[in-house]
N, CA, C and O atoms as a Tinker XYZ file with bonds, in Angstrom:
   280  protein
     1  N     96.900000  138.519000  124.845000    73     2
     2  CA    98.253000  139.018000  124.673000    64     1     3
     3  C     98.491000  140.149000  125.665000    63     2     4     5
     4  O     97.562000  140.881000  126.006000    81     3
     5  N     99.826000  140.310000  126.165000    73     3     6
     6  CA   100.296000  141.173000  126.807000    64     5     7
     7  C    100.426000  142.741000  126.179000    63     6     8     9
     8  O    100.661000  142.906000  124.982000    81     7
     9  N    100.267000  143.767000  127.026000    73     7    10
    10  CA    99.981000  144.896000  126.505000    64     9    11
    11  C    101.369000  145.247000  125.398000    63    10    12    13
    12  O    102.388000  144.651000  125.748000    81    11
    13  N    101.486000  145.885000  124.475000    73    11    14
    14  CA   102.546000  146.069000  123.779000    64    13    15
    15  C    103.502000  147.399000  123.626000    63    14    16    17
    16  O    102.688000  148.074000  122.996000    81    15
    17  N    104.110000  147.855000  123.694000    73    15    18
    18  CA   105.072000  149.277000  123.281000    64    17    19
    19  C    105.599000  148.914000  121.865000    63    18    20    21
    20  O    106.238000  147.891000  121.619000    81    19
    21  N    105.325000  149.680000  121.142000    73    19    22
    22  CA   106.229000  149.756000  119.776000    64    21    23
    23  C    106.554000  151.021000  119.538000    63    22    24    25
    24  O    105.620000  151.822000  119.518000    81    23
    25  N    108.108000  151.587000  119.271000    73    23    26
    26  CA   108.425000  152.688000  118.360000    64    25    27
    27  C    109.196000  152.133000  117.744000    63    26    28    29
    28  O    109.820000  151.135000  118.104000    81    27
    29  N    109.273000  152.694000  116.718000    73    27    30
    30  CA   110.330000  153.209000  115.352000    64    29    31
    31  C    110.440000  154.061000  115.413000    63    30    32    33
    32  O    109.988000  154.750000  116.328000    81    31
    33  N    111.284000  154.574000  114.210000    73    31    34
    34  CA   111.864000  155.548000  113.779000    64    33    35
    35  C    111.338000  155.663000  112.378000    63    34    36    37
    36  O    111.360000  154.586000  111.782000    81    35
    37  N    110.648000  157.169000  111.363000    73    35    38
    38  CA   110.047000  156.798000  110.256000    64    37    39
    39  C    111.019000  156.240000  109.396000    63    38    40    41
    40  O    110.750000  155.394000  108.543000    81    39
    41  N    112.592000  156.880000  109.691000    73    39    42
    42  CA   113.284000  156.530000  108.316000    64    41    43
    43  C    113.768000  154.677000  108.944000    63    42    44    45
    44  O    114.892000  154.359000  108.557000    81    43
    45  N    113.303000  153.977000  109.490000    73    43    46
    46  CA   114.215000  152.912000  109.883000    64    45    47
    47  C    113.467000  151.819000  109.124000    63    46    48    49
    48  O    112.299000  151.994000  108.778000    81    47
    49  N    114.108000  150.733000  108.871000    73    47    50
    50  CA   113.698000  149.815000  107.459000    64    49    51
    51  C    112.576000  148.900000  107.502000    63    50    52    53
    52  O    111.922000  148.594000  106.505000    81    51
    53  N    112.326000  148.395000  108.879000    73    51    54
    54  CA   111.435000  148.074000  109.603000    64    53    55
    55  C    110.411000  148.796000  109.891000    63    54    56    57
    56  O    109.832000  148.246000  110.827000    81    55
    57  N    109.809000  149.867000  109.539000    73    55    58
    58  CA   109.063000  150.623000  110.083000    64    57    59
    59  C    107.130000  150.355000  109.785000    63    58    60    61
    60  O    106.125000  150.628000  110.441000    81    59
    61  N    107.382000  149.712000  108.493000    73    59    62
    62  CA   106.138000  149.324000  108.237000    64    61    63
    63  C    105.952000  148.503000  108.751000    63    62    64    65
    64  O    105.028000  148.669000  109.547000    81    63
    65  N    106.497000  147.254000  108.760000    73    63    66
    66  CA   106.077000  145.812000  109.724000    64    65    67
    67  C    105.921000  146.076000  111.005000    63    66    68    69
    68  O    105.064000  145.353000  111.514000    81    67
    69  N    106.595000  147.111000  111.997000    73    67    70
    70  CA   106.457000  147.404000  113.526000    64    69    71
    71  C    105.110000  148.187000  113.374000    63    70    72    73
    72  O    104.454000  147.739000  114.314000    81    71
    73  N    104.158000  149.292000  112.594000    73    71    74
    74  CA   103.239000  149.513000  112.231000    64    73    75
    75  C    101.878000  148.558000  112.423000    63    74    76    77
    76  O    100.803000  148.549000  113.023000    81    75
    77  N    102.619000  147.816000  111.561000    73    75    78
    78  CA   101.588000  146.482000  110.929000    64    77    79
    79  C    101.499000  145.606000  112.497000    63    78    80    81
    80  O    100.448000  145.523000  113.132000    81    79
    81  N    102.663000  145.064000  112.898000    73    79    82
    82  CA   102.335000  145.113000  113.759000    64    81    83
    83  C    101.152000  145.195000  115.139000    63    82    84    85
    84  O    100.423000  144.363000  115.680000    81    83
    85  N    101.389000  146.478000  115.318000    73    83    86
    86  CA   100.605000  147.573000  115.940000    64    85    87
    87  C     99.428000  147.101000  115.418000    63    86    88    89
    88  O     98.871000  146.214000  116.065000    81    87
    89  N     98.967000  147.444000  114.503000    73    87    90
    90  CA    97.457000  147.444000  113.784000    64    89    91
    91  C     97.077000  145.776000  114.029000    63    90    92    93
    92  O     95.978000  145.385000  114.423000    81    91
    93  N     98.077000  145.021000  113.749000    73    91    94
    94  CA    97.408000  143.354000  113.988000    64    93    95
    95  C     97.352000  143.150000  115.233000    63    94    96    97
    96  O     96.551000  142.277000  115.567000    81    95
    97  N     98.141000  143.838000  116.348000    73    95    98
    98  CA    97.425000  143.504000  117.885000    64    97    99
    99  C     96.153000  144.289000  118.211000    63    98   100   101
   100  O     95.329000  144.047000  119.093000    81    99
   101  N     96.169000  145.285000  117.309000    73    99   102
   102  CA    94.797000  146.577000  117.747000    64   101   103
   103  C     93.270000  145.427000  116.864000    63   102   104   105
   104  O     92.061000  145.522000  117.076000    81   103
   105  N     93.803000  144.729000  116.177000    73   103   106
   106  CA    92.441000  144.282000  115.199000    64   105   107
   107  C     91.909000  142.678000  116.173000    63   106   108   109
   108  O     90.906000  141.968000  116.100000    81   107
   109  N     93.254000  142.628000  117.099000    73   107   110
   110  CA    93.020000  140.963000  117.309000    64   109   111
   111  C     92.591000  141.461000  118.787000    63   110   112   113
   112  O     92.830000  140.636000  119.669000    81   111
   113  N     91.945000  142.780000  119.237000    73   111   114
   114  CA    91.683000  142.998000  120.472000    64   113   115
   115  C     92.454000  143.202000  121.755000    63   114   116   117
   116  O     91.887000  143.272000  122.845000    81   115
   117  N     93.817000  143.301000  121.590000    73   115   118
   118  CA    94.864000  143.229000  122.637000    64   117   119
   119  C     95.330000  145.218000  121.883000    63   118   120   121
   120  O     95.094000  145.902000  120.887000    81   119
   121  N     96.155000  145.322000  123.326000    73   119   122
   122  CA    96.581000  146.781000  123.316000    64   121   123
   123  C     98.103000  147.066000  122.896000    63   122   124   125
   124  O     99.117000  146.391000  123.074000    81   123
   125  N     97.893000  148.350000  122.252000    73   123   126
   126  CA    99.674000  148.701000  121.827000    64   125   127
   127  C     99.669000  150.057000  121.957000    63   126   128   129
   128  O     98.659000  150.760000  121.925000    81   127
   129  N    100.640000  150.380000  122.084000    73   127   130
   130  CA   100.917000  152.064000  122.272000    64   129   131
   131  C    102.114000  152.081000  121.094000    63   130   132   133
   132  O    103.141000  151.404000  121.044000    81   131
   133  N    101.671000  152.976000  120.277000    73   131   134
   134  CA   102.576000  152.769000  119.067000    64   133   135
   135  C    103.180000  154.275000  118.798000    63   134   136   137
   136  O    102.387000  155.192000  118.581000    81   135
   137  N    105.006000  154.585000  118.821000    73   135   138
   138  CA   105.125000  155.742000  118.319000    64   137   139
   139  C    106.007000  155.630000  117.096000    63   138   140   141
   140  O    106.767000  154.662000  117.094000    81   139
   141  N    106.034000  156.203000  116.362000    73   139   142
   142  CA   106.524000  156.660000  114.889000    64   141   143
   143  C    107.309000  157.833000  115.460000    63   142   144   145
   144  O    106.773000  158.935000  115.579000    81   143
   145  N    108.557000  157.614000  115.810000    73   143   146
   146  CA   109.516000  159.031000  115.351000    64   145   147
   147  C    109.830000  159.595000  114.723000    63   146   148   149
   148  O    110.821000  159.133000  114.158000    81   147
   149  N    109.442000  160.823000  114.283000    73   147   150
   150  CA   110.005000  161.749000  112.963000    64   149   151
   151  C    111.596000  161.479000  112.777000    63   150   152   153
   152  O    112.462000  161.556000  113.648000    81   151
   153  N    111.735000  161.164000  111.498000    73   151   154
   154  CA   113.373000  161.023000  110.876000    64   153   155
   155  C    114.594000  160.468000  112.136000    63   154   156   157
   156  O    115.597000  161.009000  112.602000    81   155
   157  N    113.788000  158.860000  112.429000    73   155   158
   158  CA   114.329000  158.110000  113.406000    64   157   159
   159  C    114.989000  157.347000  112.668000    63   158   160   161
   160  O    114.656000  157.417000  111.485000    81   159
   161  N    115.975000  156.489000  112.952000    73   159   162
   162  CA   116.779000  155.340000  112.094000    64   161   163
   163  C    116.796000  154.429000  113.049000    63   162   164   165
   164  O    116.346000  154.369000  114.193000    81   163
   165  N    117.603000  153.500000  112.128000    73   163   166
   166  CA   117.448000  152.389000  113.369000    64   165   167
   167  C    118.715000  152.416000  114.466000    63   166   168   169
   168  O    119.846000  152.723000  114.089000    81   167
   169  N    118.440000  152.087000  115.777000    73   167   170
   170  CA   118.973000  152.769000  117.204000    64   169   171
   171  C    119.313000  154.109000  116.718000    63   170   172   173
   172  O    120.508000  154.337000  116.909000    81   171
   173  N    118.677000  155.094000  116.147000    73   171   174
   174  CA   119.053000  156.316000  116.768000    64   173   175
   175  C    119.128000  156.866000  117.822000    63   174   176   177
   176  O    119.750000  157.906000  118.041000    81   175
   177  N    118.126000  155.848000  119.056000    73   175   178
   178  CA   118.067000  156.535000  120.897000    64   177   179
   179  C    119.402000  156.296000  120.932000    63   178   180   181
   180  O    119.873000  157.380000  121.278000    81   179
   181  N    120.651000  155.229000  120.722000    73   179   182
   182  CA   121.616000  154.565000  121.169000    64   181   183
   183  C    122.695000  155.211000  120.276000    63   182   184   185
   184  O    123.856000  155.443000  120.612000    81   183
   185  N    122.146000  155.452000  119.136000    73   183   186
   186  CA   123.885000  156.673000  118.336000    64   185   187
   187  C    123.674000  158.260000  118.892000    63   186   188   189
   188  O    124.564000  159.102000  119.021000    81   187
   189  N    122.695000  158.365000  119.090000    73   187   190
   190  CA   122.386000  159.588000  119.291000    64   189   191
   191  C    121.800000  160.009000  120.719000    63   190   192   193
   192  O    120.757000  160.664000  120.712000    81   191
   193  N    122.493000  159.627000  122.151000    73   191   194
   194  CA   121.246000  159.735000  123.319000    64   193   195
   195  C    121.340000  160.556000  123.573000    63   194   196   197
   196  O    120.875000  160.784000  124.690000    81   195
   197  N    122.130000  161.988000  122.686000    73   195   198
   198  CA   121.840000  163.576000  123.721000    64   197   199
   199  C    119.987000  163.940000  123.087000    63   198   200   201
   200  O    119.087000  164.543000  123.671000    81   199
   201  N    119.993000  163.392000  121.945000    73   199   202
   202  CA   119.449000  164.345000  120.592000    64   201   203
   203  C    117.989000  164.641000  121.176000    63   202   204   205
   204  O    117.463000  163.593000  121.550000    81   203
   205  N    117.402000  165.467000  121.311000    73   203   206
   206  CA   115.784000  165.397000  121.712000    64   205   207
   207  C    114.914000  164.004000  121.746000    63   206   208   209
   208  O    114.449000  163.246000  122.597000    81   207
   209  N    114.974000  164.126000  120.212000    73   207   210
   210  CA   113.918000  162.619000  119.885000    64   209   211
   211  C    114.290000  161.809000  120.223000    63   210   212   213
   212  O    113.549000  160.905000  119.838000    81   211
   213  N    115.513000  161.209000  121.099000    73   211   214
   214  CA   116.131000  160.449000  122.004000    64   213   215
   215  C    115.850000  160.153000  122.807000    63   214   216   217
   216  O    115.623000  158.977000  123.094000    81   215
   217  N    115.720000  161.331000  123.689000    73   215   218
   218  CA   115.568000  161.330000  125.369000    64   217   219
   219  C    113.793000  161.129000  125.126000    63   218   220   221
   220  O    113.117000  160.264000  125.683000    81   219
   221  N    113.284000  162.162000  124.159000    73   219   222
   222  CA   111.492000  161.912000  124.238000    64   221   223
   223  C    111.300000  160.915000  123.833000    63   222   224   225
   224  O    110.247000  160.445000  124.266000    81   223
   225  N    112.114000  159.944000  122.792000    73   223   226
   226  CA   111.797000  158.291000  123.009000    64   225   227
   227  C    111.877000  157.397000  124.652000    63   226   228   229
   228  O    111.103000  156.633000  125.228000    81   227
   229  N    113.117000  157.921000  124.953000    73   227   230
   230  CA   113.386000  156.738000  126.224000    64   229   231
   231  C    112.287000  157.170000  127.510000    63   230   232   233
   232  O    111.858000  156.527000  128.467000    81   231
   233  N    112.069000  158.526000  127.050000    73   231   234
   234  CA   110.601000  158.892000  128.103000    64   233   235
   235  C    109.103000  158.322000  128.190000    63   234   236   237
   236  O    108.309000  158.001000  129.074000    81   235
   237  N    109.159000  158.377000  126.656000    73   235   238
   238  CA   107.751000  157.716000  125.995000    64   237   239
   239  C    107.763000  156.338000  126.721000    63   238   240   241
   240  O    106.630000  155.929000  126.977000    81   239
   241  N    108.880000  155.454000  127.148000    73   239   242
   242  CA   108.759000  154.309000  127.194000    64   241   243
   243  C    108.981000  154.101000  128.687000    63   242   244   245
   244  O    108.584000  153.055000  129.199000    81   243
   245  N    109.535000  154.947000  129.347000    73   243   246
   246  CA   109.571000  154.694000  130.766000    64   245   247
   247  C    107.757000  155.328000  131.533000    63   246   248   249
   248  O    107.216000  154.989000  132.585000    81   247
   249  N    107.207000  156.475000  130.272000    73   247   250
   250  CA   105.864000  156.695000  131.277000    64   249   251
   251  C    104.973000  155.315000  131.048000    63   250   252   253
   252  O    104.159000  154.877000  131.861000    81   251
   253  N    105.293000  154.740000  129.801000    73   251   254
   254  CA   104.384000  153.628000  129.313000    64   253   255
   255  C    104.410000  152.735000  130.546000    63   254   256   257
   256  O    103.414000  152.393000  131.183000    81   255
   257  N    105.863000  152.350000  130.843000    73   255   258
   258  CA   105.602000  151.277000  132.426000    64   257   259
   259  C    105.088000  152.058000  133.312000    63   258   260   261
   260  O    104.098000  151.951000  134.036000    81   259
   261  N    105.880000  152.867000  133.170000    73   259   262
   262  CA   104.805000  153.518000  134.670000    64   261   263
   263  C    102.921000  153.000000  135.073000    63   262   264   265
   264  O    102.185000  152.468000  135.904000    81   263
   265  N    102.988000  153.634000  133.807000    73   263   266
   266  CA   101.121000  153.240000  133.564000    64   265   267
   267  C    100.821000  152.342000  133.644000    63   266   268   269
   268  O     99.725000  152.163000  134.176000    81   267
   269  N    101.710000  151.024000  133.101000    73   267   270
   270  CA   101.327000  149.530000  132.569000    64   269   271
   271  C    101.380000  149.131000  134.324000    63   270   272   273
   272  O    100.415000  148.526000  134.793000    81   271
   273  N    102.380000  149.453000  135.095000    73   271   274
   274  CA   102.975000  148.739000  136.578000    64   273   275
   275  C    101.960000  149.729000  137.213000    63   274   276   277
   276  O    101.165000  149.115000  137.924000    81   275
   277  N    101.786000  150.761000  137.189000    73   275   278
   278  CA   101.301000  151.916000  138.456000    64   277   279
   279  C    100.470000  151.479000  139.307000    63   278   280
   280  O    100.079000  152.208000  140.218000    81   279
């Protein structure tokens, strides 16, 4: 499997299965970079793109390519 990115948000409804997730590519030997945002909802980057945990989401995910392509 291809390397993976997962965030959520803790409060978003999905949050355990994107988790679970995470943990079933980490157990089946393939890689994930997994973040949990404190009191994230779902698209909060997209209702909210001034808000901190916004911009440090869309960062988290642009250094991830970086690394994955570099």
């Amino acid at each position: 499997m291809p390397p993976a990115f997962v965030d959520v948000g803790s409060a978003e409804t999905f949050r355990d299965e994107d988790v679970a997730y995470a943990s079933r590519l980490w157990q089946a030997g393939g890689q994930a970079e997994l973040h949990v945002w404190p009191g994230g909802f779902h698209g909060f980057d997209m209702m909210a793109p001034q808000a901190a945990i916004s911009q440090e989401a869309r960062a988290a995910r642009v250094r991830w390519l970086k690394r994955l392509l570099g």
